[in-house]
N, C-alpha and C positions, 0 to 999 in steps of 0.2 A: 256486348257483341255488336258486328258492324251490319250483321244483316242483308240480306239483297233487296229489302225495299224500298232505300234509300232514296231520295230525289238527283236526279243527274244535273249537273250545269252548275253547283252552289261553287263558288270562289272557292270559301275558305274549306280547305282538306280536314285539317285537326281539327277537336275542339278538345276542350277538357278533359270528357267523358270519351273521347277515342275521335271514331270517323263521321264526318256528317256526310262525305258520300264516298262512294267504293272505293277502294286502295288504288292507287295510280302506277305505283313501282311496289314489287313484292322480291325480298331474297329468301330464299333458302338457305340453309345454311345445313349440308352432312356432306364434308368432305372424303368420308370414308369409310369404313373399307368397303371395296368392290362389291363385295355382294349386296350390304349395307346400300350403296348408291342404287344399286339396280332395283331395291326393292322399295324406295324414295321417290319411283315416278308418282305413286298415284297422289304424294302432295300436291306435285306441278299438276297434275293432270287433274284437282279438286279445285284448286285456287282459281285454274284458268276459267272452269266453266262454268264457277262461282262469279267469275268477276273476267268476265271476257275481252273488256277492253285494255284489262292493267298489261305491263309488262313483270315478266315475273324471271330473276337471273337467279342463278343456283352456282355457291360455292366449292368446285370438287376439286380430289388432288388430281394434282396436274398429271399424274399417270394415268387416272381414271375418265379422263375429257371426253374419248369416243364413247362411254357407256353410256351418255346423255344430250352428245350435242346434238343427234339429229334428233329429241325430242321436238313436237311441234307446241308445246306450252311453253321451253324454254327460250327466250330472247337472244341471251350472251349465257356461257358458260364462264364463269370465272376462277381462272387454274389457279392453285392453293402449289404451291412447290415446297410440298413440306420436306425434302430431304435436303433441297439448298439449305431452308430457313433456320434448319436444325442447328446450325453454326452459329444462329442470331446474335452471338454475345461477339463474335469479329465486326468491327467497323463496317466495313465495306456489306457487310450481310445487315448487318442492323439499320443500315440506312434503308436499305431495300426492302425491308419488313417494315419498316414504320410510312414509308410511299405506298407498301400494298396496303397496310390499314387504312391510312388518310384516302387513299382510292374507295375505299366503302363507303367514308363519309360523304363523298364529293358526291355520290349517284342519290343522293337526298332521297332514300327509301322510306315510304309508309310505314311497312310491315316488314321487319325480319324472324321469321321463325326458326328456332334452333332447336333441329329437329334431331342433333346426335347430345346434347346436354352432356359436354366436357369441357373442362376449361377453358379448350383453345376455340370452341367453338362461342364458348360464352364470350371469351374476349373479342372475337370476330361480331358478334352480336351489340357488345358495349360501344367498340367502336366505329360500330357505323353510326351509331347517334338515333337509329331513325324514333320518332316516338310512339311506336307498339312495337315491343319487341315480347314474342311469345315461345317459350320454353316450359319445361317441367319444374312443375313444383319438387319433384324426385332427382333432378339434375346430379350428379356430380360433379365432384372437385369442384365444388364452388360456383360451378354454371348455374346457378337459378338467381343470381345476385344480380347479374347482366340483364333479365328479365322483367319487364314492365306488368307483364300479366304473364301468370304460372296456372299452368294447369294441369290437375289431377290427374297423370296416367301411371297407375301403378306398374313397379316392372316386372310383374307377373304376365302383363297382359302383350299378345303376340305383338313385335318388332313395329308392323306396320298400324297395328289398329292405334299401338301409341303415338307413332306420329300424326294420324289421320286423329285426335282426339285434339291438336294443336289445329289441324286445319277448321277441323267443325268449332273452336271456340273463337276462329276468326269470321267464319264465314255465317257461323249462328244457325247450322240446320247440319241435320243428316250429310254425311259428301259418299258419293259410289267409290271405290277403290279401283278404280282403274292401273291395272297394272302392266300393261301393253307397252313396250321396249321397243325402240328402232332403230337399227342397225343403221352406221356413219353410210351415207349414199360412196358407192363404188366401193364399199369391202367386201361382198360378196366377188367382184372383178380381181378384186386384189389378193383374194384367197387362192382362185384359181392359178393365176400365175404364180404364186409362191408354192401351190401344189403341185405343178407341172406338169409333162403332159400324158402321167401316170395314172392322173386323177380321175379316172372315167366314172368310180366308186360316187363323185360327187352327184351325177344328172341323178342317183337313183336313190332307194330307201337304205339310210346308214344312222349307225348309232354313234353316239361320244360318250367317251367315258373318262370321268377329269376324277382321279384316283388322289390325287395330292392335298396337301394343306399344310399351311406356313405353321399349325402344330399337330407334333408329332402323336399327340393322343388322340387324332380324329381321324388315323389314318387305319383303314382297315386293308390288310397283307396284300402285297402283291401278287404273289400266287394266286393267291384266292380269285380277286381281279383275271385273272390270266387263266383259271378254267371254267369262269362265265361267258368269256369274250370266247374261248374255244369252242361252247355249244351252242354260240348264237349262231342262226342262219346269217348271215349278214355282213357287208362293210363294216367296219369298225376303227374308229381313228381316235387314238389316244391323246389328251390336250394335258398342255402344264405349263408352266414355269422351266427354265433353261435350265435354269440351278438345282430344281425338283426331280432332276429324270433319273437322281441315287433313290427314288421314292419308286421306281418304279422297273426295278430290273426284269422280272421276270415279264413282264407285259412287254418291254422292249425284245427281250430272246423271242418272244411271240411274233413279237415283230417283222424279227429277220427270217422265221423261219414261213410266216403266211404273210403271203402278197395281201391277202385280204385285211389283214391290220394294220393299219396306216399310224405312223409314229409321226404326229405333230405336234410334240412338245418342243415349244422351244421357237415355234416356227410361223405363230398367231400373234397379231397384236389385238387388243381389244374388242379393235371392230369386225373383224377377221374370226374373231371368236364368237361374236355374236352372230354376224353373218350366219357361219358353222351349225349354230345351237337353233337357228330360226330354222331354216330346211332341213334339220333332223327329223329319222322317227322315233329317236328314242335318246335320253339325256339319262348315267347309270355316275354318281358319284358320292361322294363323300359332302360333312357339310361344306360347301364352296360356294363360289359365286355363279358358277355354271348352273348348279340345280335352281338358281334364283333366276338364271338367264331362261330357266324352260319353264317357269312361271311367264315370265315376262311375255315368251314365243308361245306358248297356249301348250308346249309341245309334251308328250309323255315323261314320265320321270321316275326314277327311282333311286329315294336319297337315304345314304348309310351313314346315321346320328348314333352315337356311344354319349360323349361326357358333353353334350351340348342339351338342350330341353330344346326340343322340336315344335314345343307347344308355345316360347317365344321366339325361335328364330329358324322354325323350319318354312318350308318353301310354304307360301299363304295358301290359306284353302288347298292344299291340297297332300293333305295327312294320309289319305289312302297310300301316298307313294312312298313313304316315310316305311323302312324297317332300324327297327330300334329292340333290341333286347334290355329290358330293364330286371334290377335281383330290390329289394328290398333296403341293401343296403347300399345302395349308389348312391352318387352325388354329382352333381355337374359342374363338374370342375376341368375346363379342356389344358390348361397350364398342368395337371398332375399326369405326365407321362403316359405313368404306369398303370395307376385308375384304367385311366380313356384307353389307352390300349387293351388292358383286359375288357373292358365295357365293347370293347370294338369286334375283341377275339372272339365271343360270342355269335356272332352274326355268321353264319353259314353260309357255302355257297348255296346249298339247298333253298335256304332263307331268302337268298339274292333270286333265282333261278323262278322260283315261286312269285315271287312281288312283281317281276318281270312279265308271266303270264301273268298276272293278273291286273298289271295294268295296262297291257295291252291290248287282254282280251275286252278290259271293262271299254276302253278306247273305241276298239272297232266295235262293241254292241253301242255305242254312245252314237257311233257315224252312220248305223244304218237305224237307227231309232229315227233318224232325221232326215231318210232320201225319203 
């Protein structure tokens, strides 16, 4: 381990046995997926205040760039274009994939940690060259082979403690989890103008609620959705994907028919979204990246888990928010439709309705325990 009591000022950086003084350049390496990234700050934000003078860049796909760049631990963001590179095997793309790798090598990095342990991430890891490269011994697809030092995170244990298990075997002590997000500067500006000047709903207390997910077995009914949002006192603005708003009929008719529910699917870019989720009082969805966003934003939550295990990839620390109906005979499998959909059918509005009170009232007994 490198330790922080290293001596500052020695020339030489490597030696055989690792660092003889603190990392100079640090990568990250979890290009994705969104939620996945959002819950990835508290690396940068362990390394930084492990080792405060290094520079530390982080590799994300290039859709996901706003969810991290106005981090203050991160340096450079560096965008990953994973749907150009998909083509890699045409000329013209394959040049341009082997310049984005040779670009890792050139930034002559101390430390890369490959904090998502899949191939592409290990090949990102191999070819930056640097000499500590730290990954799981548990790796997939061959990701632990790219790996200089592997280490022991089983993948039972929650999403982010496994990552934070790579950061503590570089920095050699205990790291805090800081999980604290910061919206791209001017998307809160850029929301409002994209919500026009209908948007009065925003100066005051309003909920979001992101109903969707790119699988269909994590998705709990739309109705259902649509007579929670009816007995809430509240604003209410619906977030998603463009493509996703067949996910979401009946909350749309809700839409048209109460001024008070605001239809913004389609209509947020990332930072816009987070902007959104940081001034909420209240964040109501499926597993998504938004429920990871109101980790992030400190903000209330209530997250609906069927065929996913909340216990490695629900929102951190914060289970109480978490409704899950489990039978004996489940499995967590979000790829099997039908499962995750009956696992999902389960979940009542009553269910919803309840977890709601009760995270909100635990919220407001939690704000006046502290005037």
């Amino acid at each position: 381990m490198f330790g922080l009591g290293c001596e500052e000022g020695k020339n030489a950086r490597v030696g055989t046995d690792g660092f003889k003084t603190p990392p100079e350049k640090i990568l990250v390496l979890r290009p994705s997926a969104l939620g996945d990234v959002c819950r990835t700050v508290p690396v940068v934000a362990g390394l930084k205040r492990a080792f405060p003078h290094a520079v530390i860049d982080w590799v994300v796909q290039d859709s996901f760039v706003e969810a991290v760049t106005a981090h203050p631990a991160v340096r450079r963001v560096i965008p990953f274009p994973r749907k150009r590179f998909s083509g890699w095997w045409k000329p013209s793309v394959g040049r341009e994939v082997i310049a984005w790798l040779s670009s890792l090598r050139r930034e002559r990095y101390d430390v890369v940690l490959d904090c998502q342990g899949l191939a592409r991430s290990g090949l990102f890891a191999w070819c930056s060259r640097a000499p500590v490269r730290v990954g799981y011994t548990q790796a997939a697809e061959g990701a632990w082979l790219a790996s200089t030092r592997r280490v022991d995170a089983p993948i039972e244990m929650h999403a982010v403690d496994r990552m934070m298990r790579l950061v503590e075997d570089v920095v050699g002590a205990a790291v805090d989890r800081d999980m604290r997000l910061y919206s791209p500067v001017g998307a809160w500006e850029r929301l409002r103008a994209q919500m026009g000047s209908d948007a009065a709903w925003l100066d005051g207390r309003y909920a979001v609620v992101a109903p969707t997910s790119r699988w269909p077995g994590k998705l709990w009914p739309s109705e259902r959705y649509a007579a929670v949002v009816k007995a809430m006192d509240q604003p209410t603005v619906i977030v998603g994907s463009e493509h996703e708003r067949g996910q979401c009929r009946a909350l749309l008719s809700l839409c048209r028919e109460n001024p008070n529910v605001v239809d913004a699917i389609g209509k947020t870019s990332i930072g816009m979204l987070m902007a959104l989720v940081e001034r909420s009082g209240l964040v109501i969805g499926s597993d998504s990246a938004c429920v990871h966003m109101a980790v992030g934003f400190d903000r209330p939550l209530v997250a609906l888990y069927g065929p996913t295990d909340a216990a490695r990839v629900g929102p951190y620390r914060r289970e109480h928010g978490v409704v899950q109906c489990l039978c004996d005979a489940d499995r967590y499998d979000h790829k099997d439709e039908a499962h995750g959909r009956a696992m999902m059918q389960r979940i009542t509005v009553q269910d919803v309705q309840s977890k709601i009170e009760e995270v909100l009232g635990s919220r407001r007994s939690s704000i006046g325990s502290h005037r």
